[in-house]
N, C-alpha and C positions, 0 to 999 in steps of 0.2 A: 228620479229625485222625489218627485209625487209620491212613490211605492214608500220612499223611506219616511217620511214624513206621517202615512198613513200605518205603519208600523211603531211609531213613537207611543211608549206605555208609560202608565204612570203620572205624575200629580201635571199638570200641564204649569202652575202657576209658576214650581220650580224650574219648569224648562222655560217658562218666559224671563225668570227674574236671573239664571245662568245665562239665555243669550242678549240679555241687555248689557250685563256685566261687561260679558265678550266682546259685545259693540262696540261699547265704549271706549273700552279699555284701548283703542286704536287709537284717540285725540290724543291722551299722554304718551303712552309711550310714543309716537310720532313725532309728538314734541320734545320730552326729557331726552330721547336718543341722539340731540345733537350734542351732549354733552361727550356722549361716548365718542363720539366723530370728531366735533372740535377739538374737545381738546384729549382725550386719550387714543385719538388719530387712532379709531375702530373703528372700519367698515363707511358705511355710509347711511343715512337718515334710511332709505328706500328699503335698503337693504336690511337694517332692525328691522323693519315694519314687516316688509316678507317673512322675516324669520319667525317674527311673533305668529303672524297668520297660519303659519303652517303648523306652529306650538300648538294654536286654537283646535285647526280643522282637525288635529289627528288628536288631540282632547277632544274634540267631541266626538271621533269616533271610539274613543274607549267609554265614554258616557254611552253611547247606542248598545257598544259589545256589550259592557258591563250591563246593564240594564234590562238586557232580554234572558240575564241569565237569574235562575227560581233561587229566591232567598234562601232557600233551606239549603242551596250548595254551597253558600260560604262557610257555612261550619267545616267540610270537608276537606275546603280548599285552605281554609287557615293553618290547619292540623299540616299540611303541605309544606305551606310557604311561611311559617315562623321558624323550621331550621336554618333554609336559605337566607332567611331575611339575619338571621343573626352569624352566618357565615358571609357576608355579603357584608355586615356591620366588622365584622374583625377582618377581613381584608381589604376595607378604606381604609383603618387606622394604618395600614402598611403604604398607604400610598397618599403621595403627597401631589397635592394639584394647585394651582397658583390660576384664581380667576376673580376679574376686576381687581385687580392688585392685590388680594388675599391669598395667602399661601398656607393651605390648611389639609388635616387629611378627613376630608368630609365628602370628595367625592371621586367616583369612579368614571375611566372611562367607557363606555360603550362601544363593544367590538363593531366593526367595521361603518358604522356610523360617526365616529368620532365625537357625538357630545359627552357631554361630563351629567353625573347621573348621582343626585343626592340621596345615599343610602337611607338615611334618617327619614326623610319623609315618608318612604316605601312601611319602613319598620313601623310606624306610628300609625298608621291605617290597618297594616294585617295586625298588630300587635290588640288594636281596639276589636277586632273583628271575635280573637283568641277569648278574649275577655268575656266577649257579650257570649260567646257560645258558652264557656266554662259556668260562668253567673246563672246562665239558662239551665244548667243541668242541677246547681245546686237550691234552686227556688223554692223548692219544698222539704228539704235537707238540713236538717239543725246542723252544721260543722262547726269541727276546731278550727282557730289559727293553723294548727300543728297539720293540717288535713288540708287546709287552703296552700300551703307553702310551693310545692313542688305544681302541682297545678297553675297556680296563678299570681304570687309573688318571685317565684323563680324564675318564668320568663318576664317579667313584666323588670327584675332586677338587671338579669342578662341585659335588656335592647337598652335600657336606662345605664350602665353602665360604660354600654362600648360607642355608646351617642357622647357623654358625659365630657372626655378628655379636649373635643374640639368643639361641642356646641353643648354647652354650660345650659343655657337656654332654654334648647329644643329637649335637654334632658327633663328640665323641672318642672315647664309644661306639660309633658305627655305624664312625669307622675301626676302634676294636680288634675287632667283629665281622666286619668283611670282610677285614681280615688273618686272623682263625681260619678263614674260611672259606675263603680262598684257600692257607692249608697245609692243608686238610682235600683240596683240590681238588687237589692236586701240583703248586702256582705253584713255582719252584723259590727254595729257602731262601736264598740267596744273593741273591736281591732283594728278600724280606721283610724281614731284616736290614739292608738297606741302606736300605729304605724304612721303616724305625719309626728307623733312627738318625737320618732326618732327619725325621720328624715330631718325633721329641723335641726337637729341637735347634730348631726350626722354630716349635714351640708353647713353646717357653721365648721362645724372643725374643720372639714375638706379646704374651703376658703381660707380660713384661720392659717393652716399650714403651707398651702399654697401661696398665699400673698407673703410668709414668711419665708419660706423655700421657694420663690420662683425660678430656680435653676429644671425642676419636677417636671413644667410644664413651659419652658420659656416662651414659646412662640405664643399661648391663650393667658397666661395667668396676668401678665401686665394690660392685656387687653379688657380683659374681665375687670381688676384690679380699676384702670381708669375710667369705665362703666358707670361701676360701681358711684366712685366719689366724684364722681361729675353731676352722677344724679342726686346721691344724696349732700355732698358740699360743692355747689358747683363754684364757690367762692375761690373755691381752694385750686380747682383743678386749671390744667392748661390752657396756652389758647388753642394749642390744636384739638384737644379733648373738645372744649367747647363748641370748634369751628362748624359742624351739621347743623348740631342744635341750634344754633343761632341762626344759621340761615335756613333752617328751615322756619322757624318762629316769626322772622326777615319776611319770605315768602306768602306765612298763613294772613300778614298785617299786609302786606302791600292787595291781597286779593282781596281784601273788603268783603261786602257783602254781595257784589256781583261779579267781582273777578276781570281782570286782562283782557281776556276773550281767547279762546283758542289759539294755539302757539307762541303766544304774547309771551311766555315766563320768562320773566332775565338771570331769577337765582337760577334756574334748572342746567347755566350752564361753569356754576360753579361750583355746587350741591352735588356731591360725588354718592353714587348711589339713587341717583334721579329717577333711574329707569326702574328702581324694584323695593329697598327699605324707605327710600324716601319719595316717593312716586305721589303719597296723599300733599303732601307740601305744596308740590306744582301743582296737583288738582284744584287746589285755595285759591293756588294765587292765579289762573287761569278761570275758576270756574266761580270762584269766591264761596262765600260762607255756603250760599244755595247748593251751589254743586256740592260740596264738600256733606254740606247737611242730608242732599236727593242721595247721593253715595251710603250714607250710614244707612240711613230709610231703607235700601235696598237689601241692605246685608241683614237689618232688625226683621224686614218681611221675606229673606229668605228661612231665618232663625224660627217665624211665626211657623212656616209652613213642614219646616221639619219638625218641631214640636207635633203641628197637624197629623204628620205622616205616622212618626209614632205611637199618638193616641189611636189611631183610628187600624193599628197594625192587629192582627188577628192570634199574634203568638207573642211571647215574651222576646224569644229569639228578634225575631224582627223589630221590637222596640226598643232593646236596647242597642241593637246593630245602628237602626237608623239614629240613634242619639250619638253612639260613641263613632261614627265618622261623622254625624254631621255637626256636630259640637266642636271640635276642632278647627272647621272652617271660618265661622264666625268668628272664635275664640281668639283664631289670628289676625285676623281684620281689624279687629276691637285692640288687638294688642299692638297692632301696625299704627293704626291713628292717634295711641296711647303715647307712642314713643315720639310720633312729630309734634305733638304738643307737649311734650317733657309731661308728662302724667307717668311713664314708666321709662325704667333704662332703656340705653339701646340695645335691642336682641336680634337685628338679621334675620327678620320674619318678613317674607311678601305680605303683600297683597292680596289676596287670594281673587283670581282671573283678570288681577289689571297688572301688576307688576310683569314686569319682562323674566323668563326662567322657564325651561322645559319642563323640570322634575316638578318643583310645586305647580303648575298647569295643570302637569299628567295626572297627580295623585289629586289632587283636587276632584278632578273629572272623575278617577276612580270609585272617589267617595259619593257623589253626586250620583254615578250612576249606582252604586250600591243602594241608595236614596230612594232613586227613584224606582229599584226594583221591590224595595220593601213596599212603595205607593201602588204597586198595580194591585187592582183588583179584586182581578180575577186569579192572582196568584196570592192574593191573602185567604180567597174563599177555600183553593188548593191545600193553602198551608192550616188551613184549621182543621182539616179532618185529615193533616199528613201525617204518614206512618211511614217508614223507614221504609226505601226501595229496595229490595233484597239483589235487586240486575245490577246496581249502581254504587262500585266501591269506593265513591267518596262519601254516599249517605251510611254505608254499612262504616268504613272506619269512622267517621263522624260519631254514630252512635257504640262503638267499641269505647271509643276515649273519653 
């Protein structure tokens, strides 16, 4: 155990402010998983909690894997895993899975393991990965649009596309973070403009005909549809539409500024989705404003440190790698606490390492350790005077493509 620990590379602060997260993250879900139990008669209190931990310990062992492996190899391995990752995306859409009472085809199951495995998250990390390598080669390069297309708007269309039909959401996000990362990368401004005027225009019709044809999409479009006008006219909308928001809202007023105390929550056992969308609600009203507040602080100085990691990275590659996974993590966090306070619609985004779920865990950790591989060192002193291994055919196709 000693050996492992003295083998840990990379920024220390991030690996303190991921296992504080981790920590934590055991008081809620310990407590919101009675809801799963009482009343959706799932399992038992002990038995979440085990599940969770085990979610943990083998996330952090893909943050350790991932982590010792040299940044220059994700270029090779993207080049790999964006075909699968978009065969992987078109054979969800074939399969239909029904978890915590949603019936959606978002995810897969995992051969002989039997969990359910959310292909979208997978695609949105190798997808960022594809990006920052592509960005990295064109940095000194005047290009057309006409020249950027097949390169970097044609897979970035593909994963956006075959996400699109069942997570509306998870589609529009991962565009607005590979537009930030492609001004971050020097795409020039005069084709990001041109390309969000026509997403916008693009994603209004889509809705437009959607919410007029809901036969297209029957099982998302009325879901989307009362999203929508719950947040923007919540006057108008239902009381089932209404019925989260409001107890979550319930929850954030009864936790005050010091909170219940630990397992105290009473909304958590009627707050459907306690254990993962709505997970920050019961943290209020257990932990109150302070917890809820020490919470944000954590995810703003994990944000500080990834910013750190890529100022301080010795290659273009490595800075924008560590921006476009670690930007994403935050991004949902911020958009998770956004939606319990009605600041944004509901999207069906964890928590990133406190909500209950295997897939956002894993990739989480993923990112984290891609993170921390870009913080080592001595693997950034490596990467500044790296030249293509000629023994090593993932840096040799890396550098063909």
């Amino acid at each position: 155990m000693f050996a492992v620990f003295k083998n840990l590379k990379g920024d220390k602060a991030i690996w303190g402010i991921v296992a504080l997260l981790a920590l934590f993250s055991f008081l809620p879900v310990y407590s919101a998983s009675t809801n799963l139990v009482y009343v959706n008669d799932d399992g038992t209190t002990m038995g979440h909690l085990v599940k969770h931990a085990v979610l943990l310990f083998l996330g952090f062992g893909i943050i350790y894997g991932i982590h010792r492996i040299p940044t220059h190899y994700f270029k090779g391995l993207s080049i790999i895993a964006l075909p699968i990752v978009l065969i992987l995306l078109a054979y969800t859409l074939t399969v239909e899975t029904r978890i915590g009472g949603v019936t959606a085809n978002r995810w897969i199951k995992i051969p002989f393991v039997g969990m359910n495995f959310q292909t979208s998250t997978l695609a949105s990390v190798v997808l960022m990965i594809w990006i920052a390598r592509y960005l990295t080669k064109i940095k000194d390069i005047k290009i057309t649009f006409k020249e950027s297309i097949l390169p970097l708007w044609l897979p970035t269309a593909l994963v956006v596309l075959l996400i699109l039909p069942e997570n509306f959401s998870t589609a529009i996000i991962i565009c607005f973070l590979v537009l930030i990362l492609s001004f971050l990368g020097g795409y020039p401004l005069k084709y990001l403009f041109a390309i969000v005027g026509t997403g916008i225009v693009l994603s209004g019709m889509f809705l437009f005909v959607l919410f007029k044809t809901p036969e297209i999409l029957p099982q998302r479009a009325g879901t989307w549809k009362s999203r929508i006008e719950t947040f923007w006219s919540p006057e108008k909308a239902g009381k089932d539409d209404l019925h989260q928001l409001t107890l979550a809202k319930i929850a954030i007023a009864e936790g005050g500024v010091l909170g219940k105390g630990a397992g105290k929550s009473v909304i958590k056992n009627m707050l459907s989705q306690s254990t993962s969308d709505f997970i920050f609600a019961i943290i209020i009203e257990e932990y109150g404003l302070l917890g809820g507040g020490a919470l944000l602080f954590f995810y703003l100085l994990l944000l500080f440190r990834i910013v750190v990691v890529a100022n301080s990275a010795k290659t273009v590659f490595s800075k924008l790698l560590v921006i476009g996974v670690g930007l994403p993590i935050v991004f949902q966090a911020f958009i998770n606490m956004a939606v319990v306070v009605q600041l944004f619609p509901v999207t069906g985004q964890p928590l990133p390492l406190i909500s209950m779920g295997g897939t956002s865990i894993w990739m989480t950790c993923m990112a984290i350790g891609i993170i921390l591989s870009a913080s080592n060192r001595k693997e950034n002193l490596e990467e500044e005077s790296y030249d293509i291994d000629e023994s090593n055919p993932l840096e040799i196709l890396s550098g063909q493509l």
